[in-house]
N, C-alpha and C positions, 0 to 999 in steps of 0.2 A: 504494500500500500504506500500512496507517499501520503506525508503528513507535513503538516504545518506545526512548529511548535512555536510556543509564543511567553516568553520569562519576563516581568517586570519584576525584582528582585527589589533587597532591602537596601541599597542607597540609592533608593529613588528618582534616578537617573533617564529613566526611559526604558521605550522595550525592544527588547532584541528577537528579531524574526528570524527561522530557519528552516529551510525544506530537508525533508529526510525521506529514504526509501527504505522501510521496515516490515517483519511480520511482528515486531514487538518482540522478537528473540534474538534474531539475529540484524544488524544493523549492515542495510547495503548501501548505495552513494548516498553524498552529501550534496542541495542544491543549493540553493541560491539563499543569501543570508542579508537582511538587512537590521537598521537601528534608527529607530524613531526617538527621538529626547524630547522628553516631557517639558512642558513650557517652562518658565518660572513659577507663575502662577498655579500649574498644578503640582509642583514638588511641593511649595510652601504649605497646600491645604494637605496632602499624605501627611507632609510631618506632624503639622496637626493634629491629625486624626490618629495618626502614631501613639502622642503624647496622651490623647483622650480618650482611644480605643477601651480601657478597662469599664469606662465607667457607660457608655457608650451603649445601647438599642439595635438592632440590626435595622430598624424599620426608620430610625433617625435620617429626617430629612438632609443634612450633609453627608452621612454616609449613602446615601440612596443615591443623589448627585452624582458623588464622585464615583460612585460605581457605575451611574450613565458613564461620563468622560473616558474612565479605564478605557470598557467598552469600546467607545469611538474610536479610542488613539489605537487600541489593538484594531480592528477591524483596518483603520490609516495604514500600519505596520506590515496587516497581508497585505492588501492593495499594491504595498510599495515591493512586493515579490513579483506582483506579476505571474504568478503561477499555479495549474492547475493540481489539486489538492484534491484526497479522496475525508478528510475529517483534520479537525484543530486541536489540538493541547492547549489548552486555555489555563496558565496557573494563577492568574488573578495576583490582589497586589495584598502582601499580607500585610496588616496593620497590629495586631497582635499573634503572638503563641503562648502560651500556656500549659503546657499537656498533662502538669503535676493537677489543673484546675478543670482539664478535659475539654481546653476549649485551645483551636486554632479559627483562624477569622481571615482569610482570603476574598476582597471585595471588587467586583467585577459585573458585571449583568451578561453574565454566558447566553441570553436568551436573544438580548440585544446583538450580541456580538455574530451570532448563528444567522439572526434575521439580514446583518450587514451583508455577511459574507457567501450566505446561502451552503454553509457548508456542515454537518455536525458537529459539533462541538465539546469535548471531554471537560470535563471540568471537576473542579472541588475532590483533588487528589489527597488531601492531608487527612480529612474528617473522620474516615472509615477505622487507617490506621486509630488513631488518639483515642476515639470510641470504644476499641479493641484493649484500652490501656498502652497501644504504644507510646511514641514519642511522636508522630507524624512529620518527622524530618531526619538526617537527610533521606529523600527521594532518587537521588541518582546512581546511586551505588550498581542496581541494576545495569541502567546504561553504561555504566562506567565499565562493568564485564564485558558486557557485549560489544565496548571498543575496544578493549585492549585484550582480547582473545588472542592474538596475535606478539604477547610482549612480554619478557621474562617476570616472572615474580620468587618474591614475595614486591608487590608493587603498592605504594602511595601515590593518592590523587590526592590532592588541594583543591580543593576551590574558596576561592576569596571574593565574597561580596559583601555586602551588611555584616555577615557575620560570616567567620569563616566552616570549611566543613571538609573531612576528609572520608574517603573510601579505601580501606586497605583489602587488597586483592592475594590472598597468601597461596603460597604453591600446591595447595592440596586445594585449590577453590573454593575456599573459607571466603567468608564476604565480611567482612566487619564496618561499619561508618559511626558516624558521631557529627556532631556540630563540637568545634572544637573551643568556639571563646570569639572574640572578638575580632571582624575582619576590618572592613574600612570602616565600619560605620563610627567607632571612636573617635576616629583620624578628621574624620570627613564633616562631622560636629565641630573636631576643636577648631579647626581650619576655616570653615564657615565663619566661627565663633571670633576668630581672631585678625581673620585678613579678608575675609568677604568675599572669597573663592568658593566654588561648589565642594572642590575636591583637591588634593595635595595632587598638583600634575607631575607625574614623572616621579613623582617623591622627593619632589627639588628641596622643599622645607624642610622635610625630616632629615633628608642627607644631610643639610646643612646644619641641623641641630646635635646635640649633645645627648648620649641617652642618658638619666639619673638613674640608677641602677639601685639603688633603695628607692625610690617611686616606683619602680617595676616588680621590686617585690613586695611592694603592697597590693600592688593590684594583682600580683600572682596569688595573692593570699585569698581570693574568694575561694568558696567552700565549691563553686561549680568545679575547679580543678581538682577537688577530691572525690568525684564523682565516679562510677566505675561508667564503659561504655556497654552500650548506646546510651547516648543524652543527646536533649538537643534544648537550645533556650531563646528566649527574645533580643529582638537587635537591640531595646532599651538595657538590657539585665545588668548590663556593666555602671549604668549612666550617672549614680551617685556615686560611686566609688573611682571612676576616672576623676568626677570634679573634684573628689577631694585629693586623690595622689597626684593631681597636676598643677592642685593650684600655686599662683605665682609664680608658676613657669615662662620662659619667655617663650613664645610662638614657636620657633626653631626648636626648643628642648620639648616640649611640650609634644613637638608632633615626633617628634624622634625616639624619645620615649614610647609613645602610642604608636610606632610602627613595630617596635622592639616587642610589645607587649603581644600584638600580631601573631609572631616568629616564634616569640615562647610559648604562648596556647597552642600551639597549633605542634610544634616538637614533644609540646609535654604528655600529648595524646598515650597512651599505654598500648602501645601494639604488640603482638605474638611473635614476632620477629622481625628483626633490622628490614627494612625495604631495600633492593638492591637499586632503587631508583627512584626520588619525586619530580612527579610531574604537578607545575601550578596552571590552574586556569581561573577565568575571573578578572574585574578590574585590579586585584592586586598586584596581580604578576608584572602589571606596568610601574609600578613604584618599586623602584631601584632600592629606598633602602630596606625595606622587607622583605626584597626577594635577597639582600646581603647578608640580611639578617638570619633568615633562612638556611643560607648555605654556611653560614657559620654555625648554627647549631643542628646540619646531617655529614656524619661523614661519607656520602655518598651523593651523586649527582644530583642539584637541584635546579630543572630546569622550567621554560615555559611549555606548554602542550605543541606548540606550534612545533618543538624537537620530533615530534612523531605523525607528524601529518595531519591535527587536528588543529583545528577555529575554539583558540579558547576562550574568544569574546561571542559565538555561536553554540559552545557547549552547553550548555541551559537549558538554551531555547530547542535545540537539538532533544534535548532529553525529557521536555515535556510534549514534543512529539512524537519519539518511542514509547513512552507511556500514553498519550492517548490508544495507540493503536493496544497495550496491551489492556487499555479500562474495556476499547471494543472487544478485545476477545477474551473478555474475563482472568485475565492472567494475574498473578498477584502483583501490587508494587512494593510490597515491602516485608522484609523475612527479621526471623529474630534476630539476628546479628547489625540491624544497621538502623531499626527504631524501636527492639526490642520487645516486638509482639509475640505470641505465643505460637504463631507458624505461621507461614505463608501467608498475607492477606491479599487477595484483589482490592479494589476499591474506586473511587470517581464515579461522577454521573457524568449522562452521556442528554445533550439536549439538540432537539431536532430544527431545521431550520423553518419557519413556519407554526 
């Protein structure tokens, strides 16, 4: 089948479109990939919504809203493929997770988005797992086999967005993931916060800063890093305890530190054995001092996905397109090792155009 996958991720950026040829087991070409960025005006009210999501209605007139706009801008996003599609992965934009509270909250009008595009549309992938007592994140784990079929293991995937998240691949086909701690979304706050940027470009700030390395182990000190895997947590989870281990920082320390902090949740992870290789994908792998950060703390290669033939600014959106096709054919998206459900679950609804 080809599919359309469609990832608006947690640093609120825009959404990234990508065509794929899949049965939902096995992943064949890759097509045509593009990137719609969200206005100004709609990052501002996500964040928003971000901050007020706990307390928040599903039926609330600005959440209702902005899940028209999501809607729109994806429907914009296929448009801008140009391409003919047999169903869409729609993962909608998540404004809270919770899963210890049995609540994930991905807001989006999949019905609007199906009427746009005239095409079926997969949607609301997290719920089923969380329901289950999983964790309903990470989601990729699956795709992430099904690329790298092909590549020695024991293997580490990264991915770095809002928060960060890894998939480890071990040589007996063990699957483990986790959300590992904080990816840009710290970074991307304090840098907003201080210089009126979106986001740290290239990692020019943090390279140029100082890490404080007792501020870094206070924030290593959250009780999340004594967690055993699968976990997974919200892009807010960190958000009082960065303000306190940062304050007074000058901008440069400040972000340098918080890309450091990056590196270390993400090494600290407890894996079954050394990987004999990480691959990063994600806005992070573009920030220089993270990914140096990185490679200081594996003794083995740390590179970006693009090392092995893969779009790791399409990997996402890639991946909730091999998931829609497996919601169509009832396939599970998530096993004990990677949200820590009790076996295999399928999950997503599936909504028709019309």
């Amino acid at each position: 089948m080809i599919a359309i996958g469609l990832m608006s991720g947690t640093s609120l950026d825009g959404v990234d479109a990508a065509v794929i040829e899949t049965d939902g087991e096995v992943v064949g070409r890759s097509g045509k990939t593009a990137t719609l960025v969200f206005e100004d005006g709609l990052r501002i009210r996500l964040r928003r919504l971000l901050d007020a999501a706990p307390g928040l209605a599903p039926d609330d007139p600005e959440v209702l809203a902005v899940a028209r706009l999501i809607a729109d801008r994806h429907a914009e996003a296929v448009a801008m493929l140009a391409s003919r599609a047999d169903i869409i992965g729609f993962h909608g934009q998540t404004i809270l997770h919770d899963p210890a509270a049995g609540r994930t909250w991905q807001i989006g009008d999949a019905g609007l988005l199906a009427h746009k595009t005239l095409l079926p549309v997969a949607f609301d992938f997290r719920s089923a797992d969380v329901a289950a007592g999983g964790e309903g994140a990470p989601l990729a784990p699956l795709f992430h086999a099904a690329m790298a079929a092909g590549i020695a293991k024991p293997l580490l995937i990264v991915n770095i967005g809002g928060v960060a998240n890894i998939t480890y691949l071990g040589a007996d086909a063990e699957i483990l993931a986790c959300d590992t701690g904080p990816g840009n979304g710290p970074l991307d706050d304090w840098v907003r916060r201080h210089t009126g940027a979106a986001f740290d470009r290239d990692g020019e700030l943090a390279a140029s800063g100082v890490v404080q390395h007792r501020r870094l182990e206070r924030l290593l000190s959250d009780g999340y890093f004594r967690r055993p895997i699968p976990k997974s947590l919200d892009r807010l989870h960190f958000s009082a305890l960065v303000d306190e281990a940062t304050a007074g920082l000058s901008a440069a320390d400040g972000a340098a530190t918080l890309a450091a902090f990056t590196a270390a949740a993400i090494a600290a992870a407890p894996l079954p054995a050394p990987p004999l290789r990480v691959l990063v994908a994600g806005g992070g792998r573009h920030n220089r001092a993270i990914m140096a950060a990185l490679r200081g703390r594996f003794a083995v290669p740390v590179d970006p996905v693009e090392a092995v033939g893969w779009d790791g600014d399409a990997l996402e959106a890639q991946c909730f397109g091999f998931l829609a096709v497996r919601v169509l054919r009832g396939l599970p998206l998530s096993l004990p090792g990677t949200t820590g459900v009790a076996q295999p679950l399928p999950g997503g609804r599936l909504v028709q155009p019309g």
